[in-house]
C-alpha positions in Angstrom: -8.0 1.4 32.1 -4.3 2.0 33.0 -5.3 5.6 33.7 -7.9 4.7 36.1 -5.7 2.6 37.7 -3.4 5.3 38.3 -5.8 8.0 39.2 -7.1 5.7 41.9 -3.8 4.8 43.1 -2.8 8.4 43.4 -5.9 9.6 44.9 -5.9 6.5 47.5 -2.2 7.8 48.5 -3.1 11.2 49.1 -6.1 10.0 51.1 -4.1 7.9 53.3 -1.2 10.7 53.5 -4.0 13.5 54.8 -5.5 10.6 57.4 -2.2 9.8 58.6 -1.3 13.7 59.6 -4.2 13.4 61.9 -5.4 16.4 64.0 -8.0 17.1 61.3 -11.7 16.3 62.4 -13.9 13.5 61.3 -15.7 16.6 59.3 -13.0 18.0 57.0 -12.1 13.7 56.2 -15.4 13.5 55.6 -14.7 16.2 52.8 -11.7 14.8 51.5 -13.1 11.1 50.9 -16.3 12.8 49.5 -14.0 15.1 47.0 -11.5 11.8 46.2 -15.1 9.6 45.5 -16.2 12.4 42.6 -12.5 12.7 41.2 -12.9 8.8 40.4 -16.4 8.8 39.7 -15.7 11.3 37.4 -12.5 9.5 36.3 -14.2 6.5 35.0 -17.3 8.3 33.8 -14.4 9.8 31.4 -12.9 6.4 31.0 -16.2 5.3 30.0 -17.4 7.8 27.5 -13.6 7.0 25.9 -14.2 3.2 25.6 -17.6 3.7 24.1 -16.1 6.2 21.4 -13.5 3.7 20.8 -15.9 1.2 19.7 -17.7 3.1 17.9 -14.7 4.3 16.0 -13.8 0.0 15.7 -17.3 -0.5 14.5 -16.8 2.6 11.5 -13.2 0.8 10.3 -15.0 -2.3 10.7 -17.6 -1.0 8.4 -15.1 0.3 6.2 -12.7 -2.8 5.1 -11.3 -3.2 2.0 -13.3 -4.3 -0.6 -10.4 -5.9 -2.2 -9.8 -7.8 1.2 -12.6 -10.6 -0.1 -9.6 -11.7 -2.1 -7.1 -12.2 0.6 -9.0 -13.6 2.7 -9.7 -16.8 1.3 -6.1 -17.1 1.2 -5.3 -16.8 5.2 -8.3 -19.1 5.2 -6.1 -21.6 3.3 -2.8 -20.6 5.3 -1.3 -23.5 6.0 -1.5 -25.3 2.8 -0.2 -22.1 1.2 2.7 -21.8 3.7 1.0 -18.3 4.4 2.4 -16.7 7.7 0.0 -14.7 9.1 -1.3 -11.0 7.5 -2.3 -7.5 8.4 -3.4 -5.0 6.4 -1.0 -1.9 6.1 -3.2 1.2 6.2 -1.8 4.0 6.7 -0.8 6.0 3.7 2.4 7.7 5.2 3.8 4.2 5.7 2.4 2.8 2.1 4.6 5.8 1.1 7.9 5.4 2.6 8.4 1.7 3.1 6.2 0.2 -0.2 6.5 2.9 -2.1 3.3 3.0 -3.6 1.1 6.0 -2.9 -2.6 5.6 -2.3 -3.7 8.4 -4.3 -2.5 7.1 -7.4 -3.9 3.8 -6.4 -7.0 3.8 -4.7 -8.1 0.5 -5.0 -5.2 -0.9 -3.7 -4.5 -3.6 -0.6 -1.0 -3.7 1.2 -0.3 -7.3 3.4 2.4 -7.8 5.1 3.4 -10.4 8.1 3.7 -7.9 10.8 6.6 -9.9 12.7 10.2 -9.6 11.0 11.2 -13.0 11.9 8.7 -14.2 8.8 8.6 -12.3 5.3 5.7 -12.4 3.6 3.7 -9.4 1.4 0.8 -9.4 -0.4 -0.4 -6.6 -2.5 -3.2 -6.1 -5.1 -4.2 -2.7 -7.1 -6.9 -2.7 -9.4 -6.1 -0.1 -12.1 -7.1 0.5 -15.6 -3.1 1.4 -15.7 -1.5 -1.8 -15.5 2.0 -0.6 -16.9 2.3 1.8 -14.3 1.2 -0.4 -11.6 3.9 -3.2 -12.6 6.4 -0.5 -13.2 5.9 0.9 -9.4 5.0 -3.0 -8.3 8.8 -3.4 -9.9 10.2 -0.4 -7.6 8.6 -2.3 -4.3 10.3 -5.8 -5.5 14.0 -4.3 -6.1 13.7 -2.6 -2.9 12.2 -5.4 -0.6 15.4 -7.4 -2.4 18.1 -4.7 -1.7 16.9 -3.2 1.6 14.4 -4.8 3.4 15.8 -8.7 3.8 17.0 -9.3 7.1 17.6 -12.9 7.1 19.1 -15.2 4.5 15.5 -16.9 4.0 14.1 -13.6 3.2 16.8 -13.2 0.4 15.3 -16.4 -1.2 11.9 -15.1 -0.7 12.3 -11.6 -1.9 14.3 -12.9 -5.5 11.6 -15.5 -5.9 8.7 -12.9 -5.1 6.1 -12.2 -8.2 4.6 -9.7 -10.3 2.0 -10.6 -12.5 -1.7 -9.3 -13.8 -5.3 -10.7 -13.9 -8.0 -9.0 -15.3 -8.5 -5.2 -13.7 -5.7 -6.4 -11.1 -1.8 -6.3 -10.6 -0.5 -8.0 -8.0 2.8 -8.6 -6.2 3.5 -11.6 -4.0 6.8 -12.6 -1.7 5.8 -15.5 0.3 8.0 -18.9 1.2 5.9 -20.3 -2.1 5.1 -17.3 -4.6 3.9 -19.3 -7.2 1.0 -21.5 -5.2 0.0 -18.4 -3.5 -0.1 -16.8 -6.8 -2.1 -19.5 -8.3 -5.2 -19.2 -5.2 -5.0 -15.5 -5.6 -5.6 -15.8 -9.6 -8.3 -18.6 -8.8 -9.9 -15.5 -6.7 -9.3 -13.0 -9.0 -11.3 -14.8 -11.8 -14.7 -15.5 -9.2 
């Protein structure tokens, strides 16, 4: 949209530039508003086709959520008697990586929450693994460094020490929320469904 916008804007310029200097005939401005009408025809014909492939690309992630997202969401459902501030799902792998330090390919069946504004801490993340050792262990590796690295603000300090690792079933989870433990218990009520 912005592009249009800017494409028009230019090309309305330069229209208005080439009128101004005068001493051309009403022919070649003729040309010139006929060349400038298919530049933004053409323009938003582009603009067009981009939106449409954009949805469609929506639609295919759409299609594509998390299974283990049918667990978290009864949770934001439930977000204000859980004290939940509000979730995304982290998706890209790179980022899982670096900041979580989980890798994807080791966990496939893995979710990654997390508040996306700094000024509220709050992480959700659930792996369902036959390796449940490993999964705490690296769960473990998440916790020490959301405590010594991530905390921004004193609150977070209380909310990072008090975060949780525990296990249900298939599933390992960790939690840092304002209240771990009542998140914990929906999340385990979930779990068990």
């Amino acid at each position: 949209m912005k592009k249009a916008f800017v494409i028009t804007t230019v090309l309305a310029i330069l229209v208005c530039s080439l009128t101004a200097c005068g001493g051309g005939t009403a022919e070649s401005s003729s040309s010139v508003a006929e060349g400038t009408t298919t530049a933004v025809t053409t323009t938003e014909e582009a603009l067009t086709a981009d939106t449409s492939s954009q949805e469609e690309t929506e639609s295919t992630a759409d299609a594509e959520e998390n299974p283990l997202m049918k667990y978290i969401t009864p949770l934001v459902q439930r977000s204000d008697e859980l004290e939940l501030s509000a979730l995304d799902e982290v998706t890209d792998p790179n980022m899982i990586l670096d900041y979580f330090k989980l890798d994807k390919n080791k966990y496939p069946d893995m979710i990654v929450m997390q508040c996306p504004m700094s000024a509220a801490m709050a992480e959700i993340i659930i792996i369902k693994t036959q390796d449940k050792e490993s999964a705490k262990s690296d769960l473990e590796i998440r916790r020490e460094k959301l405590i010594n690295t991530d905390v921004f603000y004193p609150d977070d300090e209380d909310i990072a020490k008090n975060s949780i690792i525990g296990e249900d079933g298939d599933f390992v989870y960790f939690i840092a929320t304002i209240d771990s433990k009542l998140v914990e218990e929906a999340l385990k009520a979930e779990l068990e469904k």
